[in-house]
C-alpha positions, 0 to 999 in steps of 0.5 A, spaced: 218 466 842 216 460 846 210 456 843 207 454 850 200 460 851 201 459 858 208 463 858 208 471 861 207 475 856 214 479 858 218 481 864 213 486 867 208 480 868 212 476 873 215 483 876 208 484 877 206 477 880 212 478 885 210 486 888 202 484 888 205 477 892 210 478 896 210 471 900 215 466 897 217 459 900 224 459 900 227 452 900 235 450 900 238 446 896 243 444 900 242 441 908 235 440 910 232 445 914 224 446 913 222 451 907 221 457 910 216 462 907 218 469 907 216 477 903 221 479 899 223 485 894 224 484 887 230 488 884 231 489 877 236 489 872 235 495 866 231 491 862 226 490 867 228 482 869 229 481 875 236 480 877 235 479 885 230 478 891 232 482 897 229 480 904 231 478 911 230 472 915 231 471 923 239 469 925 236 462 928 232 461 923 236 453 921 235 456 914 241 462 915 245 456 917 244 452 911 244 457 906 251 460 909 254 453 909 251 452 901 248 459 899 244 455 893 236 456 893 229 455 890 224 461 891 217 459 889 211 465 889 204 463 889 200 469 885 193 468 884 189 461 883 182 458 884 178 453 881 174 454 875 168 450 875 163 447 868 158 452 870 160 458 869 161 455 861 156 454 856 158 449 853 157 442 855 163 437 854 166 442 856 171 440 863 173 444 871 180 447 870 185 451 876 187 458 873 193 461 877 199 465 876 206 463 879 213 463 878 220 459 880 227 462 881 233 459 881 238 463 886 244 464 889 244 467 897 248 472 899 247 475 906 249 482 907 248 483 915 250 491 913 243 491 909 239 490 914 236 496 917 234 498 909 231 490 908 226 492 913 225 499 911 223 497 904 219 492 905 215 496 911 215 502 905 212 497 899 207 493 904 205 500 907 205 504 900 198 507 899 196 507 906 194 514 908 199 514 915 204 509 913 207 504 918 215 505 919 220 501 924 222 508 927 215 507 931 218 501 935 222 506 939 228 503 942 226 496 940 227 497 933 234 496 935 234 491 940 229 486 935 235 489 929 239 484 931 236 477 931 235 479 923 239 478 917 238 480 910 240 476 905 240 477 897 237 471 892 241 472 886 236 470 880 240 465 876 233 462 872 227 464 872 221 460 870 213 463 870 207 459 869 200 464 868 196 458 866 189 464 866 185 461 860 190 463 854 187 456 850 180 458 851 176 460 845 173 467 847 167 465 848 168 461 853 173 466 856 168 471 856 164 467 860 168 464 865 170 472 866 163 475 867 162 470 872 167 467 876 167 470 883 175 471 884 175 479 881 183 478 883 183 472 878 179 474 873 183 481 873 191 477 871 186 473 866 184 479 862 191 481 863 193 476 859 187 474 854 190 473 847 190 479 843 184 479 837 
């Protein structure tokens, strides 16, 4: 087990992390087009790691180019993260820190052209779950079709993961009581609980 406090406490946290923030920049290591940013769908292994990240991305966009010429990319997800200012401490040497989750993936690209319809379907599925009339692409109509063929899904392969939850692990609990009862963020106080030490 890592010494670090700000490892995830397990896989679940960053499978966590990537369904609740979907949007990732994705960057290619070969050539030089511009970073891209892009929702993507975790797919996991039977141990609950994630194996694979499945989106889709538009047929000009120059990162297709680039990734078919050398398929090597880096997937990066920003969770939640906010300053969290001396005020909300008592005591008072104590100094202003940023609190986030995020989450680095070293992957290898696989287009897969015949996947498409089910990247866009699946993603329209999980951004809509919960929704009391989902949003499904049948309701574009013919234009579905049409607009079907300027997309192309594509499969990150994860080869490395690395994950930082930097949520106030290393405060003593007093002063993560405090930070929790008062800072503003309810979405970043909700992962700090989620990850504050067991007594």
């Amino acid at each position: 087990m890592s010494d670090d406090p700000f490892q995830p406490r397990d896989p679940s946290d960053v499978l966590a992390l990537v369904r609740a923030c979907p949007l990732a920049w994705v960057i290619a290591r070969g050539g030089d087009p511009a970073p891209t940013p892009l929702p993507l769908l975790a797919e996991c292994d039977g141990d609950g790691r994630i194996s694979a990240l499945f989106g889709h991305m538009a047929r000009r966009n120059p990162l297709h180019a680039a990734l078919d010429a050398a398929p090597q990319a880096l997937v990066l997800f920003q969770g939640p993260q906010a300053y969290v200012p001396p005020r909300l401490v008592s005591k008072p040497d104590w100094g202003p820190t940023w609190n986030y989750a995020v989450a680095r993936f070293t992957t290898r690209v696989e287009f897969v052209p015949d996947e498409t319809d089910a990247a866009l379907r699946q993603l329209a599925a999980h951004l809509e779950a919960g929704q009391p009339d989902p949003w499904t692409v049948d309701r574009m109509g013919p234009r579905y079709a049409q607009l079907k063929t300027h997309i192309i899904a594509f499969r990150a392969h994860v080869e490395h993961v690395h994950a930082t939850f930097k949520l106030g692990q290393d405060e003593s609990p007093d002063s993560l009581a405090e930070i929790l009862a008062g800072h503003p963020d309810v979405i970043l106080t909700e992962w700090m609980r989620r990850q504050r030490p067991q007594d």
